[in-house]
C-alpha positions as CSV (number, residue, x, y, z in Angstrom):
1,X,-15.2,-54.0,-80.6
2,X,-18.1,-51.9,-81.5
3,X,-18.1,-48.5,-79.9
4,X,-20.3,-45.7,-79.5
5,X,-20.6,-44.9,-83.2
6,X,-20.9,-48.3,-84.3
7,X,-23.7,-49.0,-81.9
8,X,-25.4,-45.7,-82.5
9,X,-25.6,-46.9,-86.6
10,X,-26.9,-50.4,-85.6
11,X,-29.5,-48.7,-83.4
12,X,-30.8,-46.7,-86.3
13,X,-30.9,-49.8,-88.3
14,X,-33.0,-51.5,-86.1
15,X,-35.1,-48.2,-85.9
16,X,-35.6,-48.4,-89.6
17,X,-36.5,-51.9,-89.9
18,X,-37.7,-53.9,-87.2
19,X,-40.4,-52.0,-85.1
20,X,-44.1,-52.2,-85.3
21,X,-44.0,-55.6,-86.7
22,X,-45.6,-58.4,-84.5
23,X,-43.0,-61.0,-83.6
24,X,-43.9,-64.9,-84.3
25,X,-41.3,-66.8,-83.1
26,X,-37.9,-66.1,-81.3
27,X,-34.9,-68.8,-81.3
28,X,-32.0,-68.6,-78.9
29,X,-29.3,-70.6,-80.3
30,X,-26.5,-70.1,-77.8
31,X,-27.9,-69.3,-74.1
32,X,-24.1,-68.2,-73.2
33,X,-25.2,-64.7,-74.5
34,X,-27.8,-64.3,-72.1
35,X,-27.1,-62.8,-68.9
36,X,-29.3,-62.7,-65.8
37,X,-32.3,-64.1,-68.0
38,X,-33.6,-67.7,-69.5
39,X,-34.1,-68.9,-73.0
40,X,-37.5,-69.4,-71.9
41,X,-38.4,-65.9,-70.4
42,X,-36.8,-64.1,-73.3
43,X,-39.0,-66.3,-75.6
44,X,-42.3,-65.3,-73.6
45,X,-41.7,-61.5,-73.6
46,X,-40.8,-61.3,-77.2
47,X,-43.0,-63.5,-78.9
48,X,-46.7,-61.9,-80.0
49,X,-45.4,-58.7,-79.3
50,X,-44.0,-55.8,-80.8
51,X,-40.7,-53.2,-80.8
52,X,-41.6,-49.2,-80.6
53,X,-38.7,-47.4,-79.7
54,X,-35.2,-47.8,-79.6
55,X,-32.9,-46.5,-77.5
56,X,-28.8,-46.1,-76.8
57,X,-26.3,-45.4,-73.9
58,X,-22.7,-46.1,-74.1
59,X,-22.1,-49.2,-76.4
60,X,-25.6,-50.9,-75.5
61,X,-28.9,-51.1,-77.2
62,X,-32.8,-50.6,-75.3
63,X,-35.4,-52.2,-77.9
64,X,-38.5,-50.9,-76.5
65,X,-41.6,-53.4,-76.9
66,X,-45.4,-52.9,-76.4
67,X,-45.4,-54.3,-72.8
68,X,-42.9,-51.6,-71.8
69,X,-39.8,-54.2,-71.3
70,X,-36.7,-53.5,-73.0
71,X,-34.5,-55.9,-75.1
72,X,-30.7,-55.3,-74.5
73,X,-28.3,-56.2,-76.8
74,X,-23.9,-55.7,-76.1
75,X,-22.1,-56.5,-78.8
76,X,-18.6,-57.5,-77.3
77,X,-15.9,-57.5,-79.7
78,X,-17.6,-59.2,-82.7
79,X,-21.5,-58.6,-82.2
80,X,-23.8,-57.0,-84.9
81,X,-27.1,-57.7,-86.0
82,X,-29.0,-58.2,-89.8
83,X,-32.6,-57.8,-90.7
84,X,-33.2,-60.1,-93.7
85,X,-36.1,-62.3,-95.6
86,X,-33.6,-64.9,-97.2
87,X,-32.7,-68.2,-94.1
88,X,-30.0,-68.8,-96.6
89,X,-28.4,-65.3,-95.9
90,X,-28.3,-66.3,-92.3
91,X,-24.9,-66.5,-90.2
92,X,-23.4,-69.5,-88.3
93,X,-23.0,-67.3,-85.7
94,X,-26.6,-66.7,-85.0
95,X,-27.2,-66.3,-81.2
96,X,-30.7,-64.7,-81.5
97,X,-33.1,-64.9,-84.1
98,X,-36.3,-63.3,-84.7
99,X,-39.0,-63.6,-86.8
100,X,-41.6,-60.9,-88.1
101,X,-45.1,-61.4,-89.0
102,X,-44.0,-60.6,-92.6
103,X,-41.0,-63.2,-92.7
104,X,-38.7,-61.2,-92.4
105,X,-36.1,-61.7,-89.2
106,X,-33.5,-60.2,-87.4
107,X,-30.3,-61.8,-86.5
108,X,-27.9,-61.0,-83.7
109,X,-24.8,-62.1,-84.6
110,X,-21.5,-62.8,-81.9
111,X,-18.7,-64.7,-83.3
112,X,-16.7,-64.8,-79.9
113,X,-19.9,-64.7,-77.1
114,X,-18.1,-61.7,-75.6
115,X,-21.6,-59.8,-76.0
116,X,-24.7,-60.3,-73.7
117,X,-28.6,-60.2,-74.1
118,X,-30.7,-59.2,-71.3
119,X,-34.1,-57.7,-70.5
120,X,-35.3,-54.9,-67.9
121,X,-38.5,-53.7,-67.1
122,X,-36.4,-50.1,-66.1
123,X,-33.7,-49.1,-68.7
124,X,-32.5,-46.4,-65.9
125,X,-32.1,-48.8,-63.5
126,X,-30.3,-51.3,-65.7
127,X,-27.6,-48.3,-66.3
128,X,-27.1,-47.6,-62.8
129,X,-26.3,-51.3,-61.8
130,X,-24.1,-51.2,-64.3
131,X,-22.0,-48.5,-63.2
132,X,-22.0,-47.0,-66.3
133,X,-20.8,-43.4,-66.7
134,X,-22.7,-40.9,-68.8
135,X,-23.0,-41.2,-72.4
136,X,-20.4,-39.7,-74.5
137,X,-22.9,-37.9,-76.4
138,X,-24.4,-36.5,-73.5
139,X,-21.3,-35.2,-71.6
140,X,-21.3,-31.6,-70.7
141,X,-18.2,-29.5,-70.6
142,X,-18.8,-28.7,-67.1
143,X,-19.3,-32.4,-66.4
144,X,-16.1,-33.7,-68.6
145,X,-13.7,-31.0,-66.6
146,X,-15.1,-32.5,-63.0
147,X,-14.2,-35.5,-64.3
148,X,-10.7,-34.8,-65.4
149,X,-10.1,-32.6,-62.3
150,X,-7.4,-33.7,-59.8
151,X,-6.1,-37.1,-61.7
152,X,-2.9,-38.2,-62.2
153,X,-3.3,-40.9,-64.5
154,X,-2.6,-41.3,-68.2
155,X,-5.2,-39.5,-70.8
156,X,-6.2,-42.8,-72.8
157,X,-7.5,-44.8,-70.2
158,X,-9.6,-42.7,-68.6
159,X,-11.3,-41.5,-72.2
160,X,-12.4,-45.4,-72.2
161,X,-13.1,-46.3,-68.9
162,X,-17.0,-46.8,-69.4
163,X,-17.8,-46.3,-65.5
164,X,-16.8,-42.5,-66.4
165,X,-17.8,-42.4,-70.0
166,X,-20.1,-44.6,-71.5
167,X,-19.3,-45.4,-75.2
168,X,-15.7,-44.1,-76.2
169,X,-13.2,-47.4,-76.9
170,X,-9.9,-47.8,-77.9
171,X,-10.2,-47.1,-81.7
172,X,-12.1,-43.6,-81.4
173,X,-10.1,-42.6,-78.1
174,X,-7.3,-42.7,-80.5
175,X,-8.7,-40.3,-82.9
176,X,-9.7,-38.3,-80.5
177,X,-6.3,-37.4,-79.0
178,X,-4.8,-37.5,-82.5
179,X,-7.1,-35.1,-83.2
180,X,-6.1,-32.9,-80.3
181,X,-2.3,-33.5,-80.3
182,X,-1.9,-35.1,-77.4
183,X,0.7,-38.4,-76.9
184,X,-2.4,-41.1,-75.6
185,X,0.4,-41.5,-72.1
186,X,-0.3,-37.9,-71.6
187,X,-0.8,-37.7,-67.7
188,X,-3.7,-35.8,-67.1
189,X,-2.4,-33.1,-64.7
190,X,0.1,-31.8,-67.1
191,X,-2.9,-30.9,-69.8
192,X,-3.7,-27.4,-69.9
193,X,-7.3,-25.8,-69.4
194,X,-6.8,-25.3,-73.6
195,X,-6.2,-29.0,-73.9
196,X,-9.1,-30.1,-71.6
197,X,-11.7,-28.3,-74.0
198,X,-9.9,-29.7,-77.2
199,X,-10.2,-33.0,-76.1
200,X,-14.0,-32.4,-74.9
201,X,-14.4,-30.9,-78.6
202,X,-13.2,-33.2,-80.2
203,X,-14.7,-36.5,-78.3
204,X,-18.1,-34.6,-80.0
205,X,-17.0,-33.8,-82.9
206,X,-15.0,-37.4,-84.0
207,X,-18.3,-39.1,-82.6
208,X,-20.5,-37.1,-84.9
209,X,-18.2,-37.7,-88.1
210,X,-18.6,-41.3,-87.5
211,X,-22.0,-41.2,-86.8
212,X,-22.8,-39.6,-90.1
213,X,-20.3,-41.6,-91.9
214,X,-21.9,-44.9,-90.2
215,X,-18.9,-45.9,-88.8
216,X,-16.9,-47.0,-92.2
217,X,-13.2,-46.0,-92.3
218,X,-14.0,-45.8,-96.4
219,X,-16.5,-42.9,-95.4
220,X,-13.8,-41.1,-92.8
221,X,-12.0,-37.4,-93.7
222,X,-8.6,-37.9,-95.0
223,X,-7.4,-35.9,-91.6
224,X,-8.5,-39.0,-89.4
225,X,-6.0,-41.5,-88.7
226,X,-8.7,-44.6,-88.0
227,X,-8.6,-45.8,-92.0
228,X,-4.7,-45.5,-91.6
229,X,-4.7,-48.4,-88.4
230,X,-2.3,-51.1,-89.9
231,X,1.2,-51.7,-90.4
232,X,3.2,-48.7,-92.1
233,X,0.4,-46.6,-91.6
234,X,1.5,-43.4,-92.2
235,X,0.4,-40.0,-90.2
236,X,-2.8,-37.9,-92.8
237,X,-1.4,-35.0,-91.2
238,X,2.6,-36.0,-93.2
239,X,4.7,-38.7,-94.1
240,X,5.8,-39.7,-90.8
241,X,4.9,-43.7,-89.5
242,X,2.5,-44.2,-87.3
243,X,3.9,-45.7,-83.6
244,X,2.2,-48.2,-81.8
245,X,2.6,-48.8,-77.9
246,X,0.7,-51.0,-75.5
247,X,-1.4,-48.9,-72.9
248,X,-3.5,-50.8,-70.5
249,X,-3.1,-54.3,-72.7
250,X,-5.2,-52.0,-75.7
251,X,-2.8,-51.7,-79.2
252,X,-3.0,-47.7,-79.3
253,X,-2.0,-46.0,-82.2
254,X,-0.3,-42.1,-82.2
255,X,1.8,-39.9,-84.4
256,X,5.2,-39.6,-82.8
257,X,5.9,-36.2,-84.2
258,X,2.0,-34.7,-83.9
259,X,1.3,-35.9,-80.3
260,X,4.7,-35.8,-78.6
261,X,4.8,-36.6,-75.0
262,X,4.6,-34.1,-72.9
């Protein structure tokens, strides 16, 4: 599933090649995407009309147009999008297509229909009725130790619970306690004050390494343990074989001997 990186490279994508042009025609080829909204209505605010800003929290995408609406795209688990001149270089599994006044279009692609598309006239609004927690990005220290204060529960599922944080999923909560030696089943109120900042450190600092590297395990440090997800991985930090263990239905991947269970 794309996460926070992932959507944060796709954002900038779109930033780099789809605003300012005037949109000419709009297809929705699978209305099971859209949520809340009709093939129809999405056709009427997107046609004639023009993207100027784009815009992320958490694992969706704002597209700004000229009439101050904003396009949302989720991607699910198999959702990504493709600006191209070439129909032949389309995708079976178009759901939305648009097309540019210079023929050029931009796909949205969802194998699986987990994503959604939807439209808001209030981006704010749309956040808030979807109970979504603050933007990874955008956490504070202050605001990450209020929300680890006074839980019991296990470290990994609280790193991806999107009503608390807004873009961290399964793969990059994994680094990010790899990265702080902590055992994902960690209960929280057995992590020290020093553990609490590393974690918070390093939820920024594995976010911004993806970021830059756009969110290809090819482009990752040799210390992370993402390109190293698959059978007989082995631990960058030694020679020891990565463990696997179910936590909350999610296949989480940990170190046995760097993140012991405390």
């Amino acid at each position: 599933m794309p996460e926070l990186p992932n959507v944060e490279t796709l954002k900038k994508y779109i930033g780099t090649t789809s605003l300012n042009k005037k949109i000419i025609n709009v297809e929705i080829k699978n209305t099971k995407i859209l949520e809340n909204i009709s093939k129809e209505k999405i056709i009427h605010r997107l046609k004639r009309n023009k993207f100027v800003h784009t815009y992320r929290h958490g694992k969706y995408i704002f597209i700004k147009t000229n009439r101050a609406t904003w396009l949302i795209l989720h991607f699910g688990m198999t959702g990504y999008i493709k600006y191209f001149k070439n129909l032949d270089d389309e995708s079976s599994h178009t759901r939305l297509l648009i097309t540019f006044d210079n023929n050029y279009h931009l796909a949205y692609y969802n194998q699986r229909l987990f994503g959604k598309i939807s439209f808001t006239n209030n981006k704010e609004k749309y956040i808030t009725q979807k109970t979504l927690g603050v933007d990874a990005l955008n956490l504070d220290y202050n605001g990450f130790k209020e929300l680890m204060a006074n839980r019991r529960s296990k470290i990994k599922p609280i790193l991806i619970n999107q009503q608390l944080i807004s873009g961290i999923g399964n793969i990059y909560a994994d680094e990010v306690l790899f990265q702080s030696g902590i055992h994902p089943e960690t209960k929280i109120n057995n992590l020290s004050p020093k553990k609490i900042k590393d974690i918070y450190m390093n939820i920024k600092e594995v976010l911004q390494i993806a970021i830059k590297a756009k969110a290809n395990p090819d482009n990752f440090p040799d210390k992370f343990i993402i390109p190293h997800r698959k059978r007989k991985g082995v631990c960058p930090k030694g020679n020891e074989e990565l463990k696997t263990i179910k936590i909350n239905g999610r296949t989480t991947y940990f170190c046995p001997v760097h993140q012991k269970l405390e």
